[in-house]
Phi, psi and omega in degrees: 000128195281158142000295194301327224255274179322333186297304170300309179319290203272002154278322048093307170287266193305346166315324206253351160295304171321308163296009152262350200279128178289329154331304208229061197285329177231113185257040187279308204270336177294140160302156146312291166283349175296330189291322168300336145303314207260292155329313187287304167334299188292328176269340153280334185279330182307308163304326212333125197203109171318130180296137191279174152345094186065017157296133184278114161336123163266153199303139184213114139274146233219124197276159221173094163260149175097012170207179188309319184246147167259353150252103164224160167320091152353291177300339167342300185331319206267359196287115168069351185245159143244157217229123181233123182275131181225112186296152194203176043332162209245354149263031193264131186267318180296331180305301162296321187305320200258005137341276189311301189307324151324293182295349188275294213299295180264039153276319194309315205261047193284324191275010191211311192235133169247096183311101214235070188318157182216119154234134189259358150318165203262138164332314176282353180266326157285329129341294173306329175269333170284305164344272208288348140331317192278304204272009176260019160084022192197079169320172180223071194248032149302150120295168197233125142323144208213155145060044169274150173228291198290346152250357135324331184279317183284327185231093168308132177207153167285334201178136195276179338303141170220167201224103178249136204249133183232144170291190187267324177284004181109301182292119189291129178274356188151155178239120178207203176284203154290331172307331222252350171283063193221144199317327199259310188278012146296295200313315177294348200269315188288321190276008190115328204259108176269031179262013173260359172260055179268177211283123178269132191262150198273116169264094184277335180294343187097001203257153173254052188296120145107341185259008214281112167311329161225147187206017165215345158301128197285299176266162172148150190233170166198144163210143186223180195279198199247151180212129209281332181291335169274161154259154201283117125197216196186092180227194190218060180304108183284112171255201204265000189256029156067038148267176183238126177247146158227129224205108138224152205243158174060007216245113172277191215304281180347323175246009135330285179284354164295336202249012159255340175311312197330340194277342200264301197237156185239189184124195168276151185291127148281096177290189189282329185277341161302008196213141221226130194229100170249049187249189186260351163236068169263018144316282190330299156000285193302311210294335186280359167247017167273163177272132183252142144296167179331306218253342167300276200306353167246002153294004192258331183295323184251002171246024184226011188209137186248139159235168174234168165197133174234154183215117156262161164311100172344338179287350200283151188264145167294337155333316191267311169335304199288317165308324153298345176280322178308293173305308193294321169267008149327290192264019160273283190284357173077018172260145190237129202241119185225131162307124185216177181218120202253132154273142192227132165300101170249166205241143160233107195296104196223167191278126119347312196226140168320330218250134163288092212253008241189012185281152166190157195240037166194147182231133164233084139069097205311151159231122196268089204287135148246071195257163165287135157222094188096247200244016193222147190240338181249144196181127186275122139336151144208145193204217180288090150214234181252165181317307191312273169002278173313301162308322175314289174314305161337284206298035166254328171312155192251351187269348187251144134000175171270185174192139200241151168314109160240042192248021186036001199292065160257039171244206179266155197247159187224084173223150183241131169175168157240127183300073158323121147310347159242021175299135185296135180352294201289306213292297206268355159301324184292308206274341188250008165292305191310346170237052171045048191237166171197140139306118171244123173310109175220166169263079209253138146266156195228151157286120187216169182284102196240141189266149186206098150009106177331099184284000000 
């Protein structure tokens, strides 16, 4: 079957889905092909299914904030060059970070190579984030891609910055992190040689299909260094060869042993202000809840976050699981973590006003952004959810004390705002009066987590 003959195919199929899309109401002034371009897009992002290895791109058009046209061919891109997609988000910190280095690359290599950011952020918003870039004195001076879905589809990843390498014909050569983005492996790259660009594999599912540090002992543990290939998180997995995994990823020392104590202590969750640090590098500690810029902060990232995995006979309780991950990062890092009960300087939440101004019939999921907004990038939504939620939220600022629920308060609640992470006392004494809420300075004892040098 020839180009054309499909081509008549998947429009045909898809018409009558297009001609519900408010993007595409009037098709008197579209081409064929565009429509037909527009079908293929759609039928590729629906599938998504990574393009394999030395598969030639199929033509795709692509929205472009920051340069003269707001439309082009991708490929257009690859004519003599090679063209390296480099995925991002505007709350990703290794991402901004890794700008200025982006931009070093491509003034050097301008005749050989082109460094092409990818996002599936909306145009004004990357636009807005480029504004603020300029007025903190720190540009943004790639064009971007904007508003993508299709090439997210074709190269499926867990967590940005991620790095897709296309030859000067169009064929993609590898996938790989941002490390691997670099003056010597550009240069081996110019000269032929792609085997330092090999394919980094995408778990888009949370699964570690192919990366797995262990994979055929029933017992056995591992712990590294933070790996960019992985993605953050912290679960507890049965699989099918009869282990039991216990798995975090990315994570520092601290929410390491929070989250193997669960097996151990019941109770309230130990947030980071929930823990008292008497050890001889409880700096280090402290510095990951100070506020860092982009580039402090992700050198902090890779030589302070970790990941373990332990494995066991599928018979094992996550109760033994979790003691045993707890001894084990006992005795690696030489620290000893025990539930005590401290008085602790605390914030109290409590209700104000007679009048329910915080009544609400639905929850919806707190959200922790990192967008620019002013001169600061991280900062929480908060819109309709629960008391718990909202405590959550709080206590992520980062400039107050901890603060525990004193508002007796169980049902769901409904307030809209945003939280700065470095927000000030007085601003958030304010947003929370408008729902009859306050802070109060108190002294509590509380049960908290206290960390201590291993005796």
């Amino acid at each position: 079957m020839n180009i054309k003959n499909i081509r008549t195919i998947m429009f045909v199929f898809f018409s009558s889905i297009l001609l519900q899309l408010r993007s595409v109401q009037c098709y008197s002034q579209s081409s064929l092909d565009s429509i037909s371009q527009q079908c293929i897009n759609i039928a590729l992002a629906k599938k998504g299914i990574d393009l394999p290895i030395g598969e030639t791109l199929p033509t795709i058009s692509v929205s472009i904030e920051g340069s003269q046209s707001d439309q082009s061919i991708l490929q257009k891109f690859c004519r003599g060059k090679i063209l390296i997609l480099d995925f991002w988000s505007q709350w990703c910190g290794s991402c901004i970070a890794s700008f200025p280095h982006l931009e070093k690359l491509q003034e050097k290599y301008a005749n050989q190579i082109l460094i092409l950011p990818v996002t599936f952020q909306s145009r004004s918003s990357v636009y807005n984030f480029r504004k603020t870039r300029i007025a903190l004195n720190r540009p943004m001076l790639l064009p971007t891609i904007v508003e993508d879905t299709l090439l997210r589809a074709l190269f499926p990843h867990n967590g940005d910055p991620f790095e897709v390498w296309i030859d000067p014909n169009g064929k993609l050569r590898g996938t790989t992190s941002q490390f691997e983005l670099t003056e010597s492996v550009i240069e081996k790259v110019l000269n032929g040689d792609w085997s330092t660009v090999e394919p980094l594999q995408a778990n888009v599912d949370g699964k570690f299909s192919g990366t797995n540090k262990l994979t055929e002992p029933l017992f056995g543990s591992f712990l590294g260094r933070y790996d960019p290939h992985f993605p953050n998180g912290r679960n507890v997995t049965i699989v099918e060869n009869g282990q039991k995994i216990l798995r975090c990823t990315n994570a520092p020392i601290s929410w390491l042993f929070q989250w193997a104590l669960r097996g151990k202590y019941d109770g309230p969750y130990f947030n980071n202000k929930r823990c008292l640090y008497k050890f001889k590098d409880s700096i280090t500690f402290k510095k990951f809840f100070i506020n860092m810029d982009s580039i402090e902060h992700y050198d902090y990232v890779i030589h302070n976050k970790y990941c373990y995995e332990l494995r066991t006979p599928i018979e094992f309780s996550d109760k033994q699981l979790f003691d045993i991950g707890y001894r084990q990062l006992e005795d690696y890092f030489n620290i000893s973590v025990r539930k005590e009960t401290h008085f602790i300087n605390c914030l109290k939440l409590v209700r104000i006003s007679n009048v329910d101004k915080i009544a609400g019939d639905t929850i919806t999921p707190i959200e922790f952004m990192h967008e620019p907004d002013e001169d600061l990038y991280d900062y929480i939504k908060c819109s309709s959810t629960s008391m718990s939620d909202l405590i959550t939220a709080l206590n992520a600022i980062k400039t107050i004390p901890l603060v525990i629920d004193s508002t007796n308060y169980l049902k769901k609640i409904n307030v809209n705002f945003r939280i700065r992470k470095m927000e000030g006392l007085d601003s958030l004494q304010l947003k929370l009066k408008e729902y009859g809420l306050k802070l109060i300075a108190s002294r509590q004892l509380l049960d908290v987590l206290v960390y201590k040098d291993k005796e």
